[in-house]
C-alpha positions as CSV (number, residue, x, y, z in Angstrom):
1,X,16.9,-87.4,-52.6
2,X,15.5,-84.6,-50.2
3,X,14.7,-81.4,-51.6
4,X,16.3,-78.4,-49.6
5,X,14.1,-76.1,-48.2
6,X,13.8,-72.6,-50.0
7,X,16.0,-70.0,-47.9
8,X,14.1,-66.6,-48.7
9,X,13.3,-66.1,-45.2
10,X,16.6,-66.0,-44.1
11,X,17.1,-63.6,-46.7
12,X,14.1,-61.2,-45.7
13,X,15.0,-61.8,-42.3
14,X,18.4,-60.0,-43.2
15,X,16.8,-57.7,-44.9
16,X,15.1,-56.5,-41.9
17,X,17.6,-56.7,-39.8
18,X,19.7,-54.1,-42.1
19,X,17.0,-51.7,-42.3
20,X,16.5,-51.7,-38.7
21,X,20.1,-51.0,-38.0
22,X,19.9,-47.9,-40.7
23,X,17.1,-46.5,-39.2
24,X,19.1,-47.0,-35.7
25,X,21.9,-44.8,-37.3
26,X,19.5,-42.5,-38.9
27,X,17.9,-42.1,-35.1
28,X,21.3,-41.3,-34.1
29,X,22.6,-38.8,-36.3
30,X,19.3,-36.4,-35.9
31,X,19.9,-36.9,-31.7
32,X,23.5,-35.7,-32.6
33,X,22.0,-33.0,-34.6
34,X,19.7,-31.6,-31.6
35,X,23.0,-32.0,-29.4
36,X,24.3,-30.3,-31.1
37,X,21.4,-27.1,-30.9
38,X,20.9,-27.5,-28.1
39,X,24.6,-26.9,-27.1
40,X,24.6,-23.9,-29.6
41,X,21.6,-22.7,-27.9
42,X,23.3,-23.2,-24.2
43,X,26.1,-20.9,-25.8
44,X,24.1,-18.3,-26.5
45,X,22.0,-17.7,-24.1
46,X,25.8,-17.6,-21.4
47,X,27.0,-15.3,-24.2
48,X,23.6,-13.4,-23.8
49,X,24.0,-13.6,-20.0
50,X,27.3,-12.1,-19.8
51,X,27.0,-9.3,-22.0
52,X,23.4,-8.2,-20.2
53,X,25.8,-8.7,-16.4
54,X,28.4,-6.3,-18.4
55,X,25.4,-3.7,-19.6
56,X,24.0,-3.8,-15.8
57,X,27.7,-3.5,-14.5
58,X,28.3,0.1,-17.0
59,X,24.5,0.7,-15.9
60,X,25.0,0.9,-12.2
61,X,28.7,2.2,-12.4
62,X,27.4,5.1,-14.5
63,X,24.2,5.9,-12.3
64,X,26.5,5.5,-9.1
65,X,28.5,8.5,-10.9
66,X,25.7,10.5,-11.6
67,X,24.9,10.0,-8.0
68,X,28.1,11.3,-6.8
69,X,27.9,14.3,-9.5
70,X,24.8,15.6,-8.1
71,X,25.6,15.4,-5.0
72,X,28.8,17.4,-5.8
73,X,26.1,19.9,-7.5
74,X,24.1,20.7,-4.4
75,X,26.8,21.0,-2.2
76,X,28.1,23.8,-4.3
77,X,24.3,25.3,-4.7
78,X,24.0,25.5,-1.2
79,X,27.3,26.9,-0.2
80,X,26.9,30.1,1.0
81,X,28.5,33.4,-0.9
82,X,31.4,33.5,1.7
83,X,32.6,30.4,0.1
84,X,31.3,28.3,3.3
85,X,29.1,25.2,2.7
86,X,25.8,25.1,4.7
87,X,25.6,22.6,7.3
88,X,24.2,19.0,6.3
89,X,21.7,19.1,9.9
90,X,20.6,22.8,8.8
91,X,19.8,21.5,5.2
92,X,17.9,18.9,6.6
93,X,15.9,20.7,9.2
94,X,14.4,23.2,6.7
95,X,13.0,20.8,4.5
96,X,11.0,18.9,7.4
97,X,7.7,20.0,7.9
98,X,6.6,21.5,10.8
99,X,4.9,19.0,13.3
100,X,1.2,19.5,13.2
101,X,-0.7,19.8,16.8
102,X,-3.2,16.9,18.0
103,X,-6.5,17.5,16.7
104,X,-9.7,17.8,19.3
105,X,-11.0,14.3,20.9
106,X,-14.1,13.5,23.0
107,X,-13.6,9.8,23.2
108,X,-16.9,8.4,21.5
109,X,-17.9,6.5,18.6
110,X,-21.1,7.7,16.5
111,X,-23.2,7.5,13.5
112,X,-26.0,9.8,12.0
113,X,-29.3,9.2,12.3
114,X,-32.5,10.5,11.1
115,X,-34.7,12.1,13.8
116,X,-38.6,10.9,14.2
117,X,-40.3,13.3,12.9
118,X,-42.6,14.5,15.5
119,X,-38.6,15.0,17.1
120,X,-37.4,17.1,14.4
121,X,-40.1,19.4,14.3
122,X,-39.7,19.8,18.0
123,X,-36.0,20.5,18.0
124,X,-35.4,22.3,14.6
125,X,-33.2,19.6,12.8
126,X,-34.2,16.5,11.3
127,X,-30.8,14.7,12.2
128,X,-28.1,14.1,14.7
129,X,-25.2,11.7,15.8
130,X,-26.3,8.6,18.1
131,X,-23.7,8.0,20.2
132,X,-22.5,4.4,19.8
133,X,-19.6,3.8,22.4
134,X,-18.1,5.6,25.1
135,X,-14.1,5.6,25.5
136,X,-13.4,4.8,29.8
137,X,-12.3,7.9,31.3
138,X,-12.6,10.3,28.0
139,X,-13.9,13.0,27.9
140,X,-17.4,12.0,26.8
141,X,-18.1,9.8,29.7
142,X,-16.6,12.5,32.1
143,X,-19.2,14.6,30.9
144,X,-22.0,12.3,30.9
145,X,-22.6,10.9,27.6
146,X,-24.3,7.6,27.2
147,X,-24.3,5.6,24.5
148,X,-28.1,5.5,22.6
149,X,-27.6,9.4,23.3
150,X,-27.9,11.6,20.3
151,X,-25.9,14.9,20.2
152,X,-28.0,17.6,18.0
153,X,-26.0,20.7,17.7
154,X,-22.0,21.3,19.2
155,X,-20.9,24.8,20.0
156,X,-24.6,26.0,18.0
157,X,-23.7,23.8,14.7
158,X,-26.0,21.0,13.6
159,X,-24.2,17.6,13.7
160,X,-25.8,15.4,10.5
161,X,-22.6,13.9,10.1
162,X,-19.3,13.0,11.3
163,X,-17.9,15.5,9.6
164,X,-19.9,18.2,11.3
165,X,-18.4,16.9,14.7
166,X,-14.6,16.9,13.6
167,X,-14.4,20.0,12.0
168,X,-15.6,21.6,15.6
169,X,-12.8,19.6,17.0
170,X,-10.0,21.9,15.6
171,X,-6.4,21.9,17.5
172,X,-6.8,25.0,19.2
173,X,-9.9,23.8,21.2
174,X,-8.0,20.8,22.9
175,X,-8.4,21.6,26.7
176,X,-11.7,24.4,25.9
177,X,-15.0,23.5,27.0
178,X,-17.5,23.4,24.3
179,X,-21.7,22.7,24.8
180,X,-23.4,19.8,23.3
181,X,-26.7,19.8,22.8
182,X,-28.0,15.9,23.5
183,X,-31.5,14.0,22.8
184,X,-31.8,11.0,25.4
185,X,-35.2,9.2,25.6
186,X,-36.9,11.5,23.7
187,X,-35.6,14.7,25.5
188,X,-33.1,17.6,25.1
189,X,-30.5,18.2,27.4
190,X,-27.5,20.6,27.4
191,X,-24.4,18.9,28.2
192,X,-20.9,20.6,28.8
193,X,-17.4,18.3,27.6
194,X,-14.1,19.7,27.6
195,X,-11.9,18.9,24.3
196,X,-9.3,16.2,25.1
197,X,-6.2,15.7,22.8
198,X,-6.3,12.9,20.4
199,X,-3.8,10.4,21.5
């Protein structure tokens, strides 16, 4: 007579197969459980949402007020004793600032430069402004300014720097003439250039 064979694994086999379906359910309940946050989480953060959309809401309603309160205030400031508002326009028109007139323009680039110094000794300064680029129909070229010429001195003052040059081009000279002192090729020549307006 045959012997049977011995069924333990079947039983292990079983065995495994339970455990595996616990730890299935196990794997289940903790994805329930972070669901489950996670939907908590959704919740508050609309909650949070809504009441922030609420505070802006009060926010802006309450600063549009304020708005509307001071405006109220200055109209009242700036009625006059009679009981009679000031205009809007004439509110508006003192508070501008008066327009300021063009300054002075020749029409020329320049730079400074240091003079040679056999030059400087010559013509009492030991810099000036080489001109670099002459605007078409300005009023540098009108007068005769070349670019590689270096103007010395402007109305008397030394020019060592662009400065020097603007602040003889005030407002009140646009349409003067003013003399320019010029070095070309080694030389000094008087030169005469009536201010232009800057555009």
């Amino acid at each position: 007579m045959k012997e049977r064979a011995p069924r333990e694994p079947a039983v292990r086999a079983k065995e495994v197969a339970r455990d595996v379906a616990e730890g299935a359910r196990e794997a289940t309940r903790a994805f329930d459980e972070v669901t489950k946050s996670a939907q908590g989480a959704t919740r508050a953060f609309a909650e949070a949402t809504r009441g922030a959309a609420r505070k802006g809401g009060e926010a802006a309603s309450g600063a549009r007020k304020a708005m509307k309160d001071t405006t109220r205030e200055v109209a009242r400031g700036a009625a006059k004793p009679g009981g009679k508002k000031s205009p809007a326009s004439t509110e508006a028109t003192s508070t501008k600032a008066p327009a300021q007139a063009p300054s002075g323009y020749l029409g020329m680039g320049a730079f400074p430069v240091r003079l040679p110094e056999k030059l400087a000794k010559t013509h009492g300064t030991q810099s000036g402004l080489k001109v670099a680029s002459v605007e078409p129909d300005g009023p540098a070229e009108e007068a005769g300014l070349h670019p590689g010429d270096t103007l010395l001195t402007l109305e008397g003052q030394p020019l060592r720097e662009v400065d020097d040059l603007v602040a003889q081009l005030p407002p009140e000279r646009v349409g003067q003439t003013v003399h320019a002192k010029v070095l070309r090729a080694g030389a000094a020549r008087d030169i005469d250039l009536t201010v232009g307006a800057h555009p």
